[in-house]
C-alpha positions in Angstrom: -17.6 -21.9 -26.4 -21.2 -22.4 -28.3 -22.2 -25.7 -27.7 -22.7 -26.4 -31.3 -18.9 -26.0 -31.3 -18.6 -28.6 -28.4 -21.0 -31.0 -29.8 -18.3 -31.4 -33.0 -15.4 -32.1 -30.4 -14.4 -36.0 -29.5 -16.2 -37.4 -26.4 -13.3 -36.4 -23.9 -12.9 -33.2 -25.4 -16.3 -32.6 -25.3 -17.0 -33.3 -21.7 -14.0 -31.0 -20.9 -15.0 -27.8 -23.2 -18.7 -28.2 -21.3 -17.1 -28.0 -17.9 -15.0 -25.1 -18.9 -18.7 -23.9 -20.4 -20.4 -24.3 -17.2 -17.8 -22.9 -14.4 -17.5 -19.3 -16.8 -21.4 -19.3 -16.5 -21.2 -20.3 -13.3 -18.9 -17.5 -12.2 -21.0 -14.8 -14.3 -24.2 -15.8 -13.0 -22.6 -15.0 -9.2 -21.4 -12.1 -10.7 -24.0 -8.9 -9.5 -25.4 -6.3 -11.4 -23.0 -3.5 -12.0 -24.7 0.2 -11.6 -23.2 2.8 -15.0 -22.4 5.4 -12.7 -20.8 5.4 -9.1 -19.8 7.9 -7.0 -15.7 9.7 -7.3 -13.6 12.1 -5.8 -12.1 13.7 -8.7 -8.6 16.1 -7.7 -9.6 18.7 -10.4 -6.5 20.5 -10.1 -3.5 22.1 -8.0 -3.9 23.7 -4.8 -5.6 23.3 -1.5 -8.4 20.3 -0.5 -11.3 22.2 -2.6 -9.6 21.0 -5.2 -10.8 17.4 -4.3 -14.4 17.4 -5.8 -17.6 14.7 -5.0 -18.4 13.6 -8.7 -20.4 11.2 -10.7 -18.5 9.0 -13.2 -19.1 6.2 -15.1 -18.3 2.5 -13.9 -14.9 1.4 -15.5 -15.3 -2.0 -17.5 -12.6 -4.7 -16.5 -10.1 -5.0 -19.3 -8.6 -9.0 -20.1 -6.2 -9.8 -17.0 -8.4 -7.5 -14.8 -11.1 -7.8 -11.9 -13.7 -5.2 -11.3 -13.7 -4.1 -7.3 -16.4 -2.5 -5.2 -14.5 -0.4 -3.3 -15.2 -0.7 0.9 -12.7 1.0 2.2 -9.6 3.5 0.7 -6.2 4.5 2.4 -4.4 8.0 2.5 -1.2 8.3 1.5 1.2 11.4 2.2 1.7 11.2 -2.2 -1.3 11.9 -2.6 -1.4 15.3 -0.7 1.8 16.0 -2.2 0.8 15.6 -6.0 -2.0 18.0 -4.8 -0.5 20.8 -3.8 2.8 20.4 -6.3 2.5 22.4 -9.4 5.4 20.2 -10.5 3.5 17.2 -10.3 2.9 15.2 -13.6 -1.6 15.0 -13.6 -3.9 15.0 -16.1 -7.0 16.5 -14.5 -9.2 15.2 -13.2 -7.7 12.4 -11.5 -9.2 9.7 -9.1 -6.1 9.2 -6.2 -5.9 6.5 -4.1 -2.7 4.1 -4.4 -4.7 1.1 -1.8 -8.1 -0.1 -1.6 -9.7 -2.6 -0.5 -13.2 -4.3 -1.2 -14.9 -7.3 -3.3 -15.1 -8.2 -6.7 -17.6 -7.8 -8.8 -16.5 -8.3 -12.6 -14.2 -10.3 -14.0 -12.1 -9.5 -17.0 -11.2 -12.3 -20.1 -8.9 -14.9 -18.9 -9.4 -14.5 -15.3 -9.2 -17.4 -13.1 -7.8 -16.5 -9.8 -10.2 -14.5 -8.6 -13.9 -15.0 -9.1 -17.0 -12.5 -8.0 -17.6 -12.2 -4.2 -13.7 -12.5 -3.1 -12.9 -9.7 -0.6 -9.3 -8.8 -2.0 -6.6 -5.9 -1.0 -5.6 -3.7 -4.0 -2.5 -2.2 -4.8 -3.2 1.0 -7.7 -0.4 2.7 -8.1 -0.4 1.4 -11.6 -3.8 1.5 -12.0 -5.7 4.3 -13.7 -7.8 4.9 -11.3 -7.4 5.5 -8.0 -9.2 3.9 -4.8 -10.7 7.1 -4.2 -14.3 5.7 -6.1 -17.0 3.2 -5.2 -15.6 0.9 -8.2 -11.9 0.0 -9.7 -10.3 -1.9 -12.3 -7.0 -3.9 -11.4 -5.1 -6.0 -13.1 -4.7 -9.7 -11.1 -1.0 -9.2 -10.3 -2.0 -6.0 -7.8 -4.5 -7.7 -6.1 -4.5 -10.4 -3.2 -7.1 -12.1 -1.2 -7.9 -9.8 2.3 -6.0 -11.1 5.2 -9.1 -13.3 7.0 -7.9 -11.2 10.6 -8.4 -7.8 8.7 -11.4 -5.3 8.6 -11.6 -3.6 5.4 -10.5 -0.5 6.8 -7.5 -2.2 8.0 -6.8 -4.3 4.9 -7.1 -0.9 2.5 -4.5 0.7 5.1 -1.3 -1.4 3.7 -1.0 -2.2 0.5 1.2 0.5 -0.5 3.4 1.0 2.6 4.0 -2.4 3.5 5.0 -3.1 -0.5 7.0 0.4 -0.4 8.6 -0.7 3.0 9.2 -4.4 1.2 11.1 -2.9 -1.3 13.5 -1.2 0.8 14.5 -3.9 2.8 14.6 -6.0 0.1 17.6 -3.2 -1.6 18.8 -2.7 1.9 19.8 -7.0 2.1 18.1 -7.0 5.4 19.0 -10.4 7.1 19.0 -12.4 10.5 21.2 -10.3 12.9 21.3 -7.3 11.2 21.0 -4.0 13.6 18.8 -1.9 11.4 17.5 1.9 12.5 14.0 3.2 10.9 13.3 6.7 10.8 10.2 7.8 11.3 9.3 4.1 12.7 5.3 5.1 13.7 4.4 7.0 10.4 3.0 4.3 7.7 5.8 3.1 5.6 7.8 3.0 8.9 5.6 0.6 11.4 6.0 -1.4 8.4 9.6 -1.4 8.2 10.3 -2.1 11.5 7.4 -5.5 12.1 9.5 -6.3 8.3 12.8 -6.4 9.6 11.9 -7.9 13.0 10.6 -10.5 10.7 13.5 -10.9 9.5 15.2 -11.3 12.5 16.7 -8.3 12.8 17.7 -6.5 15.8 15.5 -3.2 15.3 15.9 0.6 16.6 13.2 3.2 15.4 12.8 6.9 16.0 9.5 8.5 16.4 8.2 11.4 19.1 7.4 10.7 22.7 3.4 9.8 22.6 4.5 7.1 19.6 7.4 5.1 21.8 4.9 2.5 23.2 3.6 2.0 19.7 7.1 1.5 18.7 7.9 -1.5 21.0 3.9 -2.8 20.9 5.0 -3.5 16.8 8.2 -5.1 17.7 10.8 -2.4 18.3 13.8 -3.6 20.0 15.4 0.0 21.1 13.0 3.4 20.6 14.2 6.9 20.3 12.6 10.0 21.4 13.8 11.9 18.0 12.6 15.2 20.2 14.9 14.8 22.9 18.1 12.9 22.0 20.0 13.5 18.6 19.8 9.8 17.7 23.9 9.9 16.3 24.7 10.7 19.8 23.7 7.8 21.0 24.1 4.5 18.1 26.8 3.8 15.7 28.1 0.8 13.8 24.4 -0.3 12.8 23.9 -2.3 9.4 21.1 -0.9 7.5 19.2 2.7 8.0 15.7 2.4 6.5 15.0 6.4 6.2 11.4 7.6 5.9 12.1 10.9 6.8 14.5 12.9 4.4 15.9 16.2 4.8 18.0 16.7 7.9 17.4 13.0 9.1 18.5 11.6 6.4 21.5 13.8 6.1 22.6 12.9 9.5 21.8 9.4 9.5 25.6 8.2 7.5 27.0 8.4 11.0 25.5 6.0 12.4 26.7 3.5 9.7 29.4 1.3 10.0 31.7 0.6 6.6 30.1 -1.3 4.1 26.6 -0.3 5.6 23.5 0.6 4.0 21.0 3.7 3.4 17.9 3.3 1.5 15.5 6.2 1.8 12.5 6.7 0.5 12.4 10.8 0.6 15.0 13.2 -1.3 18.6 11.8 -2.3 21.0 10.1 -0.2 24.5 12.5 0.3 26.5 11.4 -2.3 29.7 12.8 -1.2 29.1 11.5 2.6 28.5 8.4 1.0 31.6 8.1 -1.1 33.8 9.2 2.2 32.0 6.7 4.6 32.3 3.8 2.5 28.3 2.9 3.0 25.8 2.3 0.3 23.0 4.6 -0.1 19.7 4.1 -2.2 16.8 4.9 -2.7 13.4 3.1 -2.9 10.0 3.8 -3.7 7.1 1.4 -4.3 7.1 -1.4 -6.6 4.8 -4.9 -6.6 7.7 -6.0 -8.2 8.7 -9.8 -7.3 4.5 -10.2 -6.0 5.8 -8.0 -3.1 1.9 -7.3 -2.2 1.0 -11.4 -1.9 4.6 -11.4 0.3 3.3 -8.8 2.5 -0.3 -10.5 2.7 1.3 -13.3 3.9 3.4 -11.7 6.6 -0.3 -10.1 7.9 -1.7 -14.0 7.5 1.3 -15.1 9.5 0.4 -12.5 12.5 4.2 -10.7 12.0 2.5 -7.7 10.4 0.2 -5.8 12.2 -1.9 -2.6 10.8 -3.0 0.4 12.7 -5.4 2.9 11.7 -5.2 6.1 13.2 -8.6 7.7 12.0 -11.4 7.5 9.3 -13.4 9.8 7.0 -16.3 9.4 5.0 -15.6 9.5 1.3 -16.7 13.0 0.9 -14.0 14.1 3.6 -11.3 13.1 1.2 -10.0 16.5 1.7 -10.1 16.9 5.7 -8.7 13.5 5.8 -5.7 14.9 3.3 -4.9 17.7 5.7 -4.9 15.6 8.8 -2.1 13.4 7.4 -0.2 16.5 5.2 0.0 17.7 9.7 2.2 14.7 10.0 2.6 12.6 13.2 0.0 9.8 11.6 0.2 6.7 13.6 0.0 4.1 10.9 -2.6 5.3 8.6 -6.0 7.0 7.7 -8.6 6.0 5.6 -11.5 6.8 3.9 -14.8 4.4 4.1 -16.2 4.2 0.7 -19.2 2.3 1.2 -20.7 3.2 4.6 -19.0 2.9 8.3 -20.7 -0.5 9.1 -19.8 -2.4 6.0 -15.8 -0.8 6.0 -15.3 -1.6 9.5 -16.6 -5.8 8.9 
């Protein structure tokens, strides 16, 4: 507001439109100078890692309900691999993948008040434009949250997706207080997150992984681990509540059995056997990831809270977007991998 306009205003008025006045030049004088260009990894099309190319693009500019991040750190997700490689996949090339970030802001859109330049925040993308794969991104307010005050960047860009994706399916699977819930796949991303989710809870929590991953199971909260390797895990549990499935294919198919009637399946992988289903009297699902119900400020809280705890399992400069791609698309990721966008030093604070 001019303050010619605020001169014309009654004395209360007036002395309110000049505070407004002062706080928005307040927050844009701590607002830095924004470069034009910034440094991308642009996914140019279908196929293997040399498809993921070290670009310079220009600086997006915050849209009204949005903040402008620098980007410290960016997490890997097995979707992102997957779009890759699927000629299926719905892309307009080039793309900038990256579904979680995490970093400080620098710009504020119109009508912004809940953030202001210099908050280190946690970014969720998926609906974003842009992903966290760049030194800079837009994000509208509802997909960002402050950083966890216990978190390293590196860490706080490693959850945003799976802890909202694993949110989701608990929150479709009705996991409550004395529930015996099995997670598949309990050490890959999504699934360390599902299991410290549940055992918040107060579930009673079993979760498969291989044999180098079963201390990491019970260090996160795992009541009963299984060695998916060496015991056929319907051998050995039945009557549970809730399977959280992370897995797909011949897991998930197999996992019904171990469900008693009037249980639950939510996967997040491939389609739930409808017939087996039907004949077992259990409800199947499926899930993917959704900030619906401000599931990223639930999950921030959880981490504030100390009941969620985040492990990453290796990190790549930016321009290793593509080694660090392969390296998860191997499978057996502990928790997650991420890219440092700005250098190791300031990712790692």
């Amino acid at each position: 507001m001019r303050t010619a306009a605020i001169d014309r205003l009654a004395l209360p008025q007036r002395a309110a439109a000049a505070a407004l006045l002062m706080l928005a030049c307040a927050q844009a004088a701590a607002c830095p100078a924004v470069p034009a260009t910034m440094r991308a990894i642009q996914l140019v099309g279908h196929g293997g890692p040399e498809n993921l190319k070290l670009t310079d693009m220009p600086v997006p500019v915050p849209a009204a309900g949005e903040v402008l991040v620098r980007i410290a750190a960016a997490s890997v997700n097995p979707v992102d691999w997957k779009m890759r490689i699927s000629e299926n996949a719905p892309m307009k090339f080039p793309v900038v993948q990256g579904a979680d970030a995490s970093g400080i802001v620098v710009a504020l859109g119109a009508g912004v008040s809940a953030f202001k330049c210099g908050d280190a925040v946690v970014a969720y993308l998926d609906d974003s434009p842009q992903g966290g794969y760049a030194e800079y991104a837009t994000v509208v307010v509802s997909s960002v949250a402050p950083k966890p005050v216990g978190l390293t960047f590196r860490e706080a860009a490693a959850y945003p997706l799976v802890a909202v994706t694993a949110w989701q399916m608990i929150e479709v699977a009705h996991v409550a207080k004395g529930d015996r819930v099995l997670v598949q796949g309990g050490a890959g991303g999504v699934g360390a997150m599902a299991v410290q989710i549940a055992k918040a809870r107060g579930a009673y929590v079993i979760a498969t992984a291989s044999a180098r991953n079963q201390e990491y199971l019970k260090s996160i909260g795992a009541d009963e681990t299984i060695d998916y390797t060496a015991t056929a895990f319907e051998q050995v549990l039945h009557d549970l509540d809730v399977v959280l499935d992370t897995v797909g294919g011949d897991t998930l198919k197999r996992s019904p059995a171990v469900l008693k009637k009037g249980g639950r399946l939510i996967t997040i992988t491939g389609r739930p056997p409808a017939d087996v289903c039907a004949s077992s009297g259990i409800t199947c699902a499926t899930a993917g990831a959704s900030n619906g119900g401000n599931a990223l400020a639930q999950v921030s809280d959880l981490i504030r809270k100390g009941q969620l705890r985040v492990n990453v399992e290796a990190t790549f400069p930016l321009e290793k977007a593509g080694e660090a791609q392969e390296l998860n698309r191997a499978g057996h990721t502990r928790g997650k991998i991420v890219l440092d966008v700005r250098d190791g030093a300031a990712a790692k604070s």
